[in-house]
Backbone as CSV, one residue per row, in Angstrom:
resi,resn,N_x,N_y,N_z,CA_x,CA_y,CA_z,C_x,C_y,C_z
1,UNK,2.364,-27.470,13.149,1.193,-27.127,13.905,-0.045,-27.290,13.033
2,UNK,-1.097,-27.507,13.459,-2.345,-27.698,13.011,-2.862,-26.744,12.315
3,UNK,-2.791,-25.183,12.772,-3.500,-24.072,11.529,-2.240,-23.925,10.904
4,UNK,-0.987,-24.513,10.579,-0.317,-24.345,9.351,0.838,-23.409,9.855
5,UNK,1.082,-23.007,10.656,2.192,-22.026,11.352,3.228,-22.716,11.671
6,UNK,4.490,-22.262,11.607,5.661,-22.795,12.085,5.606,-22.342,13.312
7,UNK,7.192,-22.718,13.740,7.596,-22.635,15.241,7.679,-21.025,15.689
8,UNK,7.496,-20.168,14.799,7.763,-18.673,15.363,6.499,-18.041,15.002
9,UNK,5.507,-18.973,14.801,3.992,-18.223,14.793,3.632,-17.296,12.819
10,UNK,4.817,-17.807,12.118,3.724,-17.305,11.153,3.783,-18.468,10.168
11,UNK,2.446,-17.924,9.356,2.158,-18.909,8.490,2.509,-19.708,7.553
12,UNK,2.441,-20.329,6.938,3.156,-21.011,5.940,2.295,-21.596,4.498
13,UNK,2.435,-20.879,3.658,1.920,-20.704,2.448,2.666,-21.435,1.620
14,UNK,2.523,-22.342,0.919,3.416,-23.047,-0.451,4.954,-23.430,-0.007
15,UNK,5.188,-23.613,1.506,6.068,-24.005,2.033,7.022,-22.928,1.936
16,UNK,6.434,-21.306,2.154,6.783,-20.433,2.020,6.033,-19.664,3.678
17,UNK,7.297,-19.106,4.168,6.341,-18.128,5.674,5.608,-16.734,4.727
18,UNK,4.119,-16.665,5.034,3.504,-15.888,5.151,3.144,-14.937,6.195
19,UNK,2.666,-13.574,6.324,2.384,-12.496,7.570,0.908,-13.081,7.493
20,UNK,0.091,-13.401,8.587,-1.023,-13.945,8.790,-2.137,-13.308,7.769
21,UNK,-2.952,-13.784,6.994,-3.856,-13.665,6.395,-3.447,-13.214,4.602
22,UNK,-1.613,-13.777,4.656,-1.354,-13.549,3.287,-2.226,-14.778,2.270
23,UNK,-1.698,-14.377,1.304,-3.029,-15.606,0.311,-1.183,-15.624,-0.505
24,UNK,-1.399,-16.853,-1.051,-0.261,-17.652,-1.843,0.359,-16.793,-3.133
25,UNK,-0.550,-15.835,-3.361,-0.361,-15.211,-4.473,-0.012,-13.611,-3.795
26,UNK,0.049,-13.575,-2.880,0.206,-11.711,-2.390,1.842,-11.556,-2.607
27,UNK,1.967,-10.448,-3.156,3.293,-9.762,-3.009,3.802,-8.816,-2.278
28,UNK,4.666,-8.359,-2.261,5.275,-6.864,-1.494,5.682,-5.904,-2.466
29,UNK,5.550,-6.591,-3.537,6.394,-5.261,-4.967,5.653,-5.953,-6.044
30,UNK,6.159,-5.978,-7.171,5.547,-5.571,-8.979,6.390,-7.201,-9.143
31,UNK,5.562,-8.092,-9.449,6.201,-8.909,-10.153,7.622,-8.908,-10.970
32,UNK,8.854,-9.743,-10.372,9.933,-9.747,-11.096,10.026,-9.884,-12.910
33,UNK,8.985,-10.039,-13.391,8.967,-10.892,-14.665,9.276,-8.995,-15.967
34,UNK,8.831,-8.486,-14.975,8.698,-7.133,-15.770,9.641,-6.061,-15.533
35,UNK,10.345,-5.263,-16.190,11.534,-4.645,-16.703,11.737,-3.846,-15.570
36,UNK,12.971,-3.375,-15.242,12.649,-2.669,-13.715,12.476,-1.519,-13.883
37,UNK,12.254,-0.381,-14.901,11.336,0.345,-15.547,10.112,0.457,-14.830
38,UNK,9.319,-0.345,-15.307,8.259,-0.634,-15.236,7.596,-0.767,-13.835
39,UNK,8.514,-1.866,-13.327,8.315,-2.170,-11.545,8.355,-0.271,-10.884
40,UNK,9.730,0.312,-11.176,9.543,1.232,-10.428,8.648,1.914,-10.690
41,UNK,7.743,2.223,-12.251,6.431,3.292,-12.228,5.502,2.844,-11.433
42,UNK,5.689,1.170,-11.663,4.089,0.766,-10.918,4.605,0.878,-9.476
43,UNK,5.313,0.702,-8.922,5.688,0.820,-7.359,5.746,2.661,-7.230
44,UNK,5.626,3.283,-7.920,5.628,4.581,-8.087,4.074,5.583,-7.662
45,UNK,3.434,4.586,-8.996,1.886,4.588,-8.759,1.169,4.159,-7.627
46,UNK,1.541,2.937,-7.214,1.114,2.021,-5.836,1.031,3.173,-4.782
47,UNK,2.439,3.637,-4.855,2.576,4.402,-3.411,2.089,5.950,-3.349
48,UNK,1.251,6.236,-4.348,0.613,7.502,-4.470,-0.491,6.951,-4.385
49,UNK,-1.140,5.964,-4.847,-2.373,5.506,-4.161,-2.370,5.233,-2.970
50,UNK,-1.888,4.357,-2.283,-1.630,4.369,-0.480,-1.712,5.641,0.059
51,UNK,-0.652,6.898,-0.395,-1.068,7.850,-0.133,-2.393,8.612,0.440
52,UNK,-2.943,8.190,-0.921,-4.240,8.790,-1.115,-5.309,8.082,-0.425
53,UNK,-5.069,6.938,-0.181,-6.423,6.161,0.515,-5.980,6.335,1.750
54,UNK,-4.815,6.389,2.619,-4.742,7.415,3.744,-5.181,8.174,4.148
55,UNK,-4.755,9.138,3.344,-5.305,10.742,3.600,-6.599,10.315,3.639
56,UNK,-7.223,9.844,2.650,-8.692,9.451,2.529,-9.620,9.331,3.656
57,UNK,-9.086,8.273,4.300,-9.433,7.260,5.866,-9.038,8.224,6.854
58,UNK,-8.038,8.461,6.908,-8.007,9.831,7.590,-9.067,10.965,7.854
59,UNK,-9.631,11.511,6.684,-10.453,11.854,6.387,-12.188,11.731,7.270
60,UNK,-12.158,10.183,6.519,-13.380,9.463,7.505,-13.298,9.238,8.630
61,UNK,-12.477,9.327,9.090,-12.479,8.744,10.525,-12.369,9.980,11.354
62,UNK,-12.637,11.757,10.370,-12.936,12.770,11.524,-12.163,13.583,11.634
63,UNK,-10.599,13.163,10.908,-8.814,14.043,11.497,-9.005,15.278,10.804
64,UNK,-8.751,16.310,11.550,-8.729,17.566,10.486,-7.595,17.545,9.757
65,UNK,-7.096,18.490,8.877,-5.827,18.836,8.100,-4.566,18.658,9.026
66,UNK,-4.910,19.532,10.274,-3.289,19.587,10.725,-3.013,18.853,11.523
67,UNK,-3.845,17.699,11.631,-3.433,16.557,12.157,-2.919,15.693,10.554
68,UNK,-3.598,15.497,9.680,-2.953,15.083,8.866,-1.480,15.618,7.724
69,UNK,-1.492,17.136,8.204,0.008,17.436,7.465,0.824,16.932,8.471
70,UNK,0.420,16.737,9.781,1.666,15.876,10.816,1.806,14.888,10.160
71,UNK,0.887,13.988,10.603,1.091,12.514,10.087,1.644,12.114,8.859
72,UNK,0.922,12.504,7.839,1.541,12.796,6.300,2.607,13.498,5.662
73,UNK,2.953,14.090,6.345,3.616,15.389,5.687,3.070,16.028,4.933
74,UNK,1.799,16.197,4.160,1.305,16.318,3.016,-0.146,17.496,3.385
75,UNK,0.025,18.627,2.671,-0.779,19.575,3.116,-1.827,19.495,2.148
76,UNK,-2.920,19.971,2.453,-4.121,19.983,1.543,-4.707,20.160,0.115
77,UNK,-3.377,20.966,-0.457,-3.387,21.329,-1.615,-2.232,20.564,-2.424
78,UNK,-1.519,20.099,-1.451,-0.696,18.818,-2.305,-1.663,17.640,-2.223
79,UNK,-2.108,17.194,-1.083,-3.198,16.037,-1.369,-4.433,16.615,-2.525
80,UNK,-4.703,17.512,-2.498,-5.340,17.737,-4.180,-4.753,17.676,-5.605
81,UNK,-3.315,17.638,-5.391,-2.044,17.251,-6.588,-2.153,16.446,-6.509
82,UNK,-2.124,15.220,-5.695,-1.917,13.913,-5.254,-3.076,13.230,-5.905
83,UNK,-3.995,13.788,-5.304,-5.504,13.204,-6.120,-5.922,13.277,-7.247
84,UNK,-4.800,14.041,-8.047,-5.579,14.537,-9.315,-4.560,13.427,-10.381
85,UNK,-3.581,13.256,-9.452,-2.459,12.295,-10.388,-3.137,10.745,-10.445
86,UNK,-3.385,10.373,-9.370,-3.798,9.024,-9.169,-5.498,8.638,-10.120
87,UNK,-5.855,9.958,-9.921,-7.048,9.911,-11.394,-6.832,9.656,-12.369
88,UNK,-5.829,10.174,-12.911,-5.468,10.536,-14.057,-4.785,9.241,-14.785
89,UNK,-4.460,8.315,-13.622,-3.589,6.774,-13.591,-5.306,6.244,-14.040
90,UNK,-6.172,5.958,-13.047,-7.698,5.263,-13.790,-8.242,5.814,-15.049
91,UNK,-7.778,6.957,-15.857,-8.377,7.171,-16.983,-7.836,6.711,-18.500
């Protein structure tokens, strides 16, 4: 097809299917090249940031708390544990 999609509608990157608007270089996990150690802290870290930019957006977009300990599981004072770890990863 002409924008680059195969027959089941997704894209095709480096003769590789992509989810629409992947770029050639996007992953789903930690580069294989590095010890699986390592992969699991950083896939460790990753997913406490997601966390957190959740809750975050959540946040902005108005949700009080107990709509977000539904959604999250995660109550207010653990998302302040949560936040204080993922800092502590940028310093």
């Amino acid at each position: 097809m002409e924008d680059g999609s195969g027959p089941d509608g997704l894209a095709k990157r480096d003769g590789a299917k992509a989810l629409f608007g992947a770029e050639s270089g996007d992953t789903a996990t930690t580069p294989l090249n590095k010890p699986p150690q390592v992969r699991s802290k950083d896939q460790a870290a990753d997913k406490l940031r997601d966390e957190v930019r959740i809750i975050e957006n959540l946040q902005c977009e108005g949700m009080g708390w107990p709509a977000i300990e539904r959604i999250m599981g995660v109550n207010k004072a653990a998302y302040q544990t949560l936040k204080q770890q993922v800092d502590a990863m940028h310093e």
